[in-house]
Biopython code that builds the backbone (N, CA, C, O; Angstrom):
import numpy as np
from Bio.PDB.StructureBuilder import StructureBuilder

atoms = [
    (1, "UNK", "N", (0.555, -4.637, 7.870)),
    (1, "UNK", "CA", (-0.317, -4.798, 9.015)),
    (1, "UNK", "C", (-1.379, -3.706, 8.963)),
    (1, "UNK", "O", (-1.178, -2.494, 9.039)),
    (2, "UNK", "N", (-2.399, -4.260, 8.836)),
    (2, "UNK", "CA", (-3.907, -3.134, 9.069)),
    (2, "UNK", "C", (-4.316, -3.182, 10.906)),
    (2, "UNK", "O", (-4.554, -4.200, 11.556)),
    (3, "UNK", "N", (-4.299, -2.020, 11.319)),
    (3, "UNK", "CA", (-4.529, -1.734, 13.291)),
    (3, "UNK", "C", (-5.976, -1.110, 12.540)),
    (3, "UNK", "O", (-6.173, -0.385, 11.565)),
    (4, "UNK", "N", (-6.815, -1.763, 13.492)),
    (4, "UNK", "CA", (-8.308, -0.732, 13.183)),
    (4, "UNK", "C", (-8.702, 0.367, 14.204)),
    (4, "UNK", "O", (-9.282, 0.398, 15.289)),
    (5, "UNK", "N", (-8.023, 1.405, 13.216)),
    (5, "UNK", "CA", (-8.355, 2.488, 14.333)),
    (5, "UNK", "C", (-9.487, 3.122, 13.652)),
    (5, "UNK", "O", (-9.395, 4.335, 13.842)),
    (6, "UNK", "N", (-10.926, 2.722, 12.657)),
    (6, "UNK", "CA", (-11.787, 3.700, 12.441)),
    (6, "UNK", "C", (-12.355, 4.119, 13.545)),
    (6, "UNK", "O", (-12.410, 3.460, 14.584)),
    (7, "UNK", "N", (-13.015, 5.745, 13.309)),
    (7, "UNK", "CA", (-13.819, 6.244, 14.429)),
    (7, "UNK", "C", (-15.383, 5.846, 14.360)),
    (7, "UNK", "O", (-16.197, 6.159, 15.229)),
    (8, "UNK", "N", (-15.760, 4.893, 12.855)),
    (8, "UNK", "CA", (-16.612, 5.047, 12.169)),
    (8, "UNK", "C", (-16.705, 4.119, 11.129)),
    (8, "UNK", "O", (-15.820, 4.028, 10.278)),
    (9, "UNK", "N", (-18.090, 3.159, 11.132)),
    (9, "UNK", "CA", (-17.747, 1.723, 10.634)),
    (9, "UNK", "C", (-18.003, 2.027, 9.047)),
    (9, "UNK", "O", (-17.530, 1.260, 8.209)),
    (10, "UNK", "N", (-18.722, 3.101, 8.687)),
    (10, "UNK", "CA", (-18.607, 3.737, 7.317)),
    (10, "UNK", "C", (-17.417, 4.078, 6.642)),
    (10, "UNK", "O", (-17.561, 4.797, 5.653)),
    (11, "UNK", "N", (-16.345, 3.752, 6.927)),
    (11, "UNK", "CA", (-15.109, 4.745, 7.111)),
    (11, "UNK", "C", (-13.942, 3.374, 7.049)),
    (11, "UNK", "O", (-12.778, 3.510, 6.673)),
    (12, "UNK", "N", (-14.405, 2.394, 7.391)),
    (12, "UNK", "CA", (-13.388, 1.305, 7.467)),
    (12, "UNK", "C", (-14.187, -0.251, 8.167)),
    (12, "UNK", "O", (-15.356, -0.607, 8.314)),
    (13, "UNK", "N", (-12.767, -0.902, 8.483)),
    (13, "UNK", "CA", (-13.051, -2.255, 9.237)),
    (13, "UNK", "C", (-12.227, -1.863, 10.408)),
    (13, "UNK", "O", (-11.204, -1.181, 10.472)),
    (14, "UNK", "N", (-13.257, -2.744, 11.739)),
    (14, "UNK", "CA", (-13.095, -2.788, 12.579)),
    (14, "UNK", "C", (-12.015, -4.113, 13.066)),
    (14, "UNK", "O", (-11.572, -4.129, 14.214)),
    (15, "UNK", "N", (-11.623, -5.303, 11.967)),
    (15, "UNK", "CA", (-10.543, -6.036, 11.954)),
    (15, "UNK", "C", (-9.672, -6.006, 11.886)),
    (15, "UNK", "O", (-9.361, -5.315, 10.916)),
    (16, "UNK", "N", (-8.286, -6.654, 12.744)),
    (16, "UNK", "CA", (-7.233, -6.465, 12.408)),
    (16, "UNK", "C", (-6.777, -7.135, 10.931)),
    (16, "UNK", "O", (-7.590, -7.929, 10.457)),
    (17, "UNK", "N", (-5.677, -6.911, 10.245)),
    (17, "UNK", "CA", (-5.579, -7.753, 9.441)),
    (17, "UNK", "C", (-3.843, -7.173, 8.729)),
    (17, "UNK", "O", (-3.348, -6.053, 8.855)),
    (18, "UNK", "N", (-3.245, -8.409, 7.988)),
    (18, "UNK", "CA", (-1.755, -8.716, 7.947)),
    (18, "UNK", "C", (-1.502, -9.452, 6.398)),
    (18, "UNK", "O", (-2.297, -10.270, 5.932)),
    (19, "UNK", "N", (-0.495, -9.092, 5.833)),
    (19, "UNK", "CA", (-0.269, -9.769, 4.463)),
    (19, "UNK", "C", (1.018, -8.821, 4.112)),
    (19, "UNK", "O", (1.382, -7.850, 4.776)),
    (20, "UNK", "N", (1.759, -9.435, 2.649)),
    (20, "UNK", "CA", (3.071, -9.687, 2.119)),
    (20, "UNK", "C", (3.007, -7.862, 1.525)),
    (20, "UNK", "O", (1.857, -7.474, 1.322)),
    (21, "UNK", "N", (3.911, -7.016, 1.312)),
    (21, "UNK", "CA", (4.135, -6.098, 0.441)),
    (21, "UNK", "C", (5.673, -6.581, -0.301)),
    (21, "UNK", "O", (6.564, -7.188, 0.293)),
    (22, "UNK", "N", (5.695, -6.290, -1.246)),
    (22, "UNK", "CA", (6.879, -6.319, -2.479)),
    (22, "UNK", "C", (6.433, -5.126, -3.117)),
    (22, "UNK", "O", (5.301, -4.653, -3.223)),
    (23, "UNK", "N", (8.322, -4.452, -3.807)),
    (23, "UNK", "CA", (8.390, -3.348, -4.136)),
    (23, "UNK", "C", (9.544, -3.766, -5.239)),
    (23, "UNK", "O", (10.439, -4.590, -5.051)),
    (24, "UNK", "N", (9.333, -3.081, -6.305)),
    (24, "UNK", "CA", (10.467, -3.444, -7.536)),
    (24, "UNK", "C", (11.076, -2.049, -7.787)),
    (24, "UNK", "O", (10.314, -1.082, -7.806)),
    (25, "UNK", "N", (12.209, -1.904, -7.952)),
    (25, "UNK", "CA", (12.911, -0.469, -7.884)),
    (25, "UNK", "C", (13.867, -0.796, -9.208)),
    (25, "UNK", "O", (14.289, -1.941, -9.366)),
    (26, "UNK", "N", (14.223, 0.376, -10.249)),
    (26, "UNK", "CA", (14.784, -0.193, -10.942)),
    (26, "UNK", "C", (15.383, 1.289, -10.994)),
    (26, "UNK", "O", (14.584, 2.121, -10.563)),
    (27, "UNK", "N", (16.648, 1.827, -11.438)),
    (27, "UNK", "CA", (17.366, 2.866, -11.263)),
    (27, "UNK", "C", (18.732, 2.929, -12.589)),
    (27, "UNK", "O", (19.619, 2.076, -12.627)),
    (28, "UNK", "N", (18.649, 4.003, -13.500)),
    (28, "UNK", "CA", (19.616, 4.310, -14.464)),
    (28, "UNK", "C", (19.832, 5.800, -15.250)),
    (28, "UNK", "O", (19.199, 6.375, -16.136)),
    (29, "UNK", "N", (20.836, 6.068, -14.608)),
    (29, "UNK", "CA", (20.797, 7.657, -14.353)),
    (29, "UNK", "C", (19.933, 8.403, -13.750)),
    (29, "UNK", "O", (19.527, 8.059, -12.640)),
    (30, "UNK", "N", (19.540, 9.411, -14.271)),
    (30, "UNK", "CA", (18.524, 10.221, -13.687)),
    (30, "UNK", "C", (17.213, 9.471, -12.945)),
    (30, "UNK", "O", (16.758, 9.602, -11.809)),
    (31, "UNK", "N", (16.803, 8.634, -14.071)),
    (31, "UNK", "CA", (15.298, 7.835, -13.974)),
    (31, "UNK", "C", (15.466, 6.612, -12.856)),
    (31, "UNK", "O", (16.273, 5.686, -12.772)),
    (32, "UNK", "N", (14.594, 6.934, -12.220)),
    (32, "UNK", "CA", (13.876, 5.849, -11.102)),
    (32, "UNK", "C", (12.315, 5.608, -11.154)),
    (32, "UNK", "O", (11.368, 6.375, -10.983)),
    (33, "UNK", "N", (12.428, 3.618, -11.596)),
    (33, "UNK", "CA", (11.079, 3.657, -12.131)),
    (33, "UNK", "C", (10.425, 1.895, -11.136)),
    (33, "UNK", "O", (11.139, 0.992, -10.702)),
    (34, "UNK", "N", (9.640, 1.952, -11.110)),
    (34, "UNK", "CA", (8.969, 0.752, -10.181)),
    (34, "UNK", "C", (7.565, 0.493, -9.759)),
    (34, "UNK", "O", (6.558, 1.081, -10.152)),
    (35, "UNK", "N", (7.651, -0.456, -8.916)),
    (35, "UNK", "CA", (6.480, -0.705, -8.798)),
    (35, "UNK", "C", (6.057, -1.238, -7.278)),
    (35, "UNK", "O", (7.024, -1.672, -6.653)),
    (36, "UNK", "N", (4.981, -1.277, -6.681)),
    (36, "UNK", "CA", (4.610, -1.741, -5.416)),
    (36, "UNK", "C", (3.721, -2.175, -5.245)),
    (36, "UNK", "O", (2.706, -1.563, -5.579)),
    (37, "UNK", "N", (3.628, -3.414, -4.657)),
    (37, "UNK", "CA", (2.348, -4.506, -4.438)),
    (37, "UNK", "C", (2.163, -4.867, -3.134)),
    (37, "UNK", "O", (3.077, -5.239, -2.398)),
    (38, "UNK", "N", (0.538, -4.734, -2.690)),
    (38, "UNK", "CA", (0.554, -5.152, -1.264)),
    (38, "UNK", "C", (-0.817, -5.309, -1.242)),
    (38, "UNK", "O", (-1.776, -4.672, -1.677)),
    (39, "UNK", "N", (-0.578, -6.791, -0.337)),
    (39, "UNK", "CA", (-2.323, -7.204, 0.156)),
    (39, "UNK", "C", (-2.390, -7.715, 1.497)),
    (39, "UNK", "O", (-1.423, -8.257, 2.034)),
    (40, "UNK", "N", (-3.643, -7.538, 2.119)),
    (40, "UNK", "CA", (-3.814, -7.592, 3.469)),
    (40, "UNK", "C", (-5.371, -8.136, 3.344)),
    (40, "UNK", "O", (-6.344, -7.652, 2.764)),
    (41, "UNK", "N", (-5.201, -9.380, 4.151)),
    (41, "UNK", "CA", (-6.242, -9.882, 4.620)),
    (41, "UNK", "C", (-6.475, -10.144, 5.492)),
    (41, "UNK", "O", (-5.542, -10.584, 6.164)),
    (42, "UNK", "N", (-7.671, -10.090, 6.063)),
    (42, "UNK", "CA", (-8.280, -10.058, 7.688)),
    (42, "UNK", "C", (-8.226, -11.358, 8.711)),
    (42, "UNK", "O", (-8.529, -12.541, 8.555)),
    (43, "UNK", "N", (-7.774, -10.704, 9.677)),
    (43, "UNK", "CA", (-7.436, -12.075, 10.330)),
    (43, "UNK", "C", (-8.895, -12.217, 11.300)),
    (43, "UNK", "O", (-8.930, -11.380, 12.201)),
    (44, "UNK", "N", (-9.938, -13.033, 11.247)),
    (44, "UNK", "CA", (-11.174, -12.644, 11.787)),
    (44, "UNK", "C", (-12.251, -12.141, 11.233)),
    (44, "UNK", "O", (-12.401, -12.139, 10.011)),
    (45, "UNK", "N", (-13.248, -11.587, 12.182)),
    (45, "UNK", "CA", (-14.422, -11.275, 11.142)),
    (45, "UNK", "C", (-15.516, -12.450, 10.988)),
    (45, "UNK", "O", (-15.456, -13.634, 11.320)),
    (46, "UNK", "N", (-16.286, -11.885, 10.517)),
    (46, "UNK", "CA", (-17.481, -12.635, 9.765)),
    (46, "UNK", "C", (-18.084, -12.980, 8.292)),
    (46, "UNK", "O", (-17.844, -12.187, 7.381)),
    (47, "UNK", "N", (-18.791, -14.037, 8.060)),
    (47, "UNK", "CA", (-19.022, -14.128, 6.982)),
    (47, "UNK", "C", (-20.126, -13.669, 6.452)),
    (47, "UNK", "O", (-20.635, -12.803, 7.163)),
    (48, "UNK", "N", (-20.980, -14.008, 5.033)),
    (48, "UNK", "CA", (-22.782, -13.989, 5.464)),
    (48, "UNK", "C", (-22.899, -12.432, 4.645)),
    (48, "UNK", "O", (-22.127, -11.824, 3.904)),
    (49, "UNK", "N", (-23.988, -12.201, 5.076)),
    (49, "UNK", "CA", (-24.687, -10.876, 4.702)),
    (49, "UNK", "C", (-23.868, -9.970, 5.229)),
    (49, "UNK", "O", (-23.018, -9.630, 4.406)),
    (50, "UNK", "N", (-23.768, -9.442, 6.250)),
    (50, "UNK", "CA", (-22.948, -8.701, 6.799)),
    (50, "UNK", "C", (-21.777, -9.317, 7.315)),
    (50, "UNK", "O", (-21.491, -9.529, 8.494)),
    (51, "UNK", "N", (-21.092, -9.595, 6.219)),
    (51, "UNK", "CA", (-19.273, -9.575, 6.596)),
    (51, "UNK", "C", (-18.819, -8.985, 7.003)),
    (51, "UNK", "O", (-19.401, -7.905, 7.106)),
    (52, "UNK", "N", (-17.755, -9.045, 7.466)),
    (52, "UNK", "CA", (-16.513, -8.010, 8.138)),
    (52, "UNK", "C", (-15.021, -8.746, 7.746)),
    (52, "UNK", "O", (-13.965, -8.523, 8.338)),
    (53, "UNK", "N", (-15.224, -9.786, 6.467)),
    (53, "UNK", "CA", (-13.998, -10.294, 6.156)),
    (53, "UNK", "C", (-13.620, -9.611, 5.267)),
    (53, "UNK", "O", (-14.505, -9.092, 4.588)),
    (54, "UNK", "N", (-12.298, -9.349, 4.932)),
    (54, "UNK", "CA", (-11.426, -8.526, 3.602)),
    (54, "UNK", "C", (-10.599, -9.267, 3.210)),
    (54, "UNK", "O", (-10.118, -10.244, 3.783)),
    (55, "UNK", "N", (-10.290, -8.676, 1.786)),
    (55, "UNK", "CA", (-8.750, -8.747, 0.994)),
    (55, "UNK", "C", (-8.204, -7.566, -0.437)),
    (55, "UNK", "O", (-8.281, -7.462, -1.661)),
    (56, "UNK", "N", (-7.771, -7.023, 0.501)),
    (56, "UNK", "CA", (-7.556, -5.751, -0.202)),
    (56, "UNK", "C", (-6.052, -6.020, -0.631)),
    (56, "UNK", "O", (-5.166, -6.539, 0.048)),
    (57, "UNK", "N", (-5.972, -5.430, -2.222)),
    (57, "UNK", "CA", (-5.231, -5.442, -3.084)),
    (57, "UNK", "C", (-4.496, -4.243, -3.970)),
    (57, "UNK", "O", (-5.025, -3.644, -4.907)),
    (58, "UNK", "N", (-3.357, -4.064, -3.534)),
    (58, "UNK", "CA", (-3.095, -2.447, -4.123)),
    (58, "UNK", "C", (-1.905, -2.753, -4.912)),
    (58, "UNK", "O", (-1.007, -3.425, -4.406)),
    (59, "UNK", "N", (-1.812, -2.267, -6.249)),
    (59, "UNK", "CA", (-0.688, -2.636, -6.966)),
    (59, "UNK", "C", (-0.146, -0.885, -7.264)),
    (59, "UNK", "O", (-0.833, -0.341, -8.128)),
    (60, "UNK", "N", (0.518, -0.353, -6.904)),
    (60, "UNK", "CA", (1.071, 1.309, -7.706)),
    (60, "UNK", "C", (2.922, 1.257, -8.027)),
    (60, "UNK", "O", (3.932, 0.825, -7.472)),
    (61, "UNK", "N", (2.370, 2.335, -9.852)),
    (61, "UNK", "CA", (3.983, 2.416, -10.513)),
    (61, "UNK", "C", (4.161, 3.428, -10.250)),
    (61, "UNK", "O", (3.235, 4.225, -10.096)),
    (62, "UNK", "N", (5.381, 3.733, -10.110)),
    (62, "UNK", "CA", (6.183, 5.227, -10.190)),
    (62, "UNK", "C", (7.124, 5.292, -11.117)),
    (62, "UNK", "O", (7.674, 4.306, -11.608)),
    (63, "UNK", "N", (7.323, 6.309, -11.363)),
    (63, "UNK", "CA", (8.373, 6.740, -12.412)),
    (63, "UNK", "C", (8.669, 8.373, -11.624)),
    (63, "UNK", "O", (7.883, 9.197, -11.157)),
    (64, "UNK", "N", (9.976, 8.356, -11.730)),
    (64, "UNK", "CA", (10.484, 9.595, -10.704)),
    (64, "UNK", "C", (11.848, 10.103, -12.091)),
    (64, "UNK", "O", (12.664, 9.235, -12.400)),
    (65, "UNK", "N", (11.917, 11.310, -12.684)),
    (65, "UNK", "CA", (13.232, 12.118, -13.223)),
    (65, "UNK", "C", (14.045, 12.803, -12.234)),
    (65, "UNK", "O", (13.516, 13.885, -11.982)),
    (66, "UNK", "N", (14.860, 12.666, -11.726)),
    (66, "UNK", "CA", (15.536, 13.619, -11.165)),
    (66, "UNK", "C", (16.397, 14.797, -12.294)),
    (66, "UNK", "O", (16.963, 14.439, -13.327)),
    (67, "UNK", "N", (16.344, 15.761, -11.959)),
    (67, "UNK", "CA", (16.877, 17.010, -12.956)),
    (67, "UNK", "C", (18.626, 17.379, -12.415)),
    (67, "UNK", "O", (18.828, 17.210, -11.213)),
    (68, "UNK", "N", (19.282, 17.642, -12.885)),
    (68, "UNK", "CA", (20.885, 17.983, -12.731)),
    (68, "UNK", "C", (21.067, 18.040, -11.088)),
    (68, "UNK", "O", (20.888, 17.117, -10.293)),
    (69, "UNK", "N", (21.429, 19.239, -10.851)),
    (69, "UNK", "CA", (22.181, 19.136, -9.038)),
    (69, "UNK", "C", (21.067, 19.576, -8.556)),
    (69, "UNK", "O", (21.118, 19.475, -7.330)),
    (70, "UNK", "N", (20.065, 20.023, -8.910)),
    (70, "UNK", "CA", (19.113, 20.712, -8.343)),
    (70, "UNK", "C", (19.348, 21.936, -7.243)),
    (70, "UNK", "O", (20.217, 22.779, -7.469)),
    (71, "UNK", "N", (18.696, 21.982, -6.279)),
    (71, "UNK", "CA", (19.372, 23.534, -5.650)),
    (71, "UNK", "C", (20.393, 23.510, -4.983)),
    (71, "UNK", "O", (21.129, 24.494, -4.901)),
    (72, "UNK", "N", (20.683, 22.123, -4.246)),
    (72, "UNK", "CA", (21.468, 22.128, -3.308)),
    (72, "UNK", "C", (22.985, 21.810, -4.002)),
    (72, "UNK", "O", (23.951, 21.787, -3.239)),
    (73, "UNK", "N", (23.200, 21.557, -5.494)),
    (73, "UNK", "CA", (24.539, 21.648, -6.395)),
    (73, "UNK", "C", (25.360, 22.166, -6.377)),
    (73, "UNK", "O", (25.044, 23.106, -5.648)),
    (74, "UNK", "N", (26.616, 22.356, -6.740)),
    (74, "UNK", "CA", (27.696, 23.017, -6.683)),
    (74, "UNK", "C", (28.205, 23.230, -7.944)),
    (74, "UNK", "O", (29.255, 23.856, -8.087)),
]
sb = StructureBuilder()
sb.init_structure("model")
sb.init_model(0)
sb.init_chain("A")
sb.init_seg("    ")
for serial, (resi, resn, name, xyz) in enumerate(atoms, 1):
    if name == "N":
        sb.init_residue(resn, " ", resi, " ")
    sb.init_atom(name, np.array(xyz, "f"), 0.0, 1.0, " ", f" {name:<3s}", serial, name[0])
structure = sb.get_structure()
């Protein structure tokens, strides 16, 4: 869910707007590795020269090592 809170139409959209996120997690020993996808499109808005319609698209991987007990170990 996108809430339009810009202070500043340079800065963002003034539309609300809503769409699917999926997240792939994959985990074996130490290593945690994945991925995250999410898009949001505007519910509203205008078309034309000056739109105010969207569809924003964000795909990000991670890859995370965790190291032995770390500090808090025994």
């Amino acid at each position: 869910m996108q809430i339009p809170t810009v202070s500043d139409k340079t800065l963002g959209s003034n539309i609300w707007g809503a769409g699917p996120t999926a997240v792939l997690v994959y985990t074996k020993g130490p290593w945690v590795a994945g991925a995250l996808a999410n898009s949001v499109w505007s519910m509203g808005g205008t078309s034309g020269k000056a739109h105010t319609h969207y569809n924003n698209f964000l795909t990000q991987y991670f890859v995370n090592y965790n190291f032995g007990e770390g500090q808090w170990g025994h």
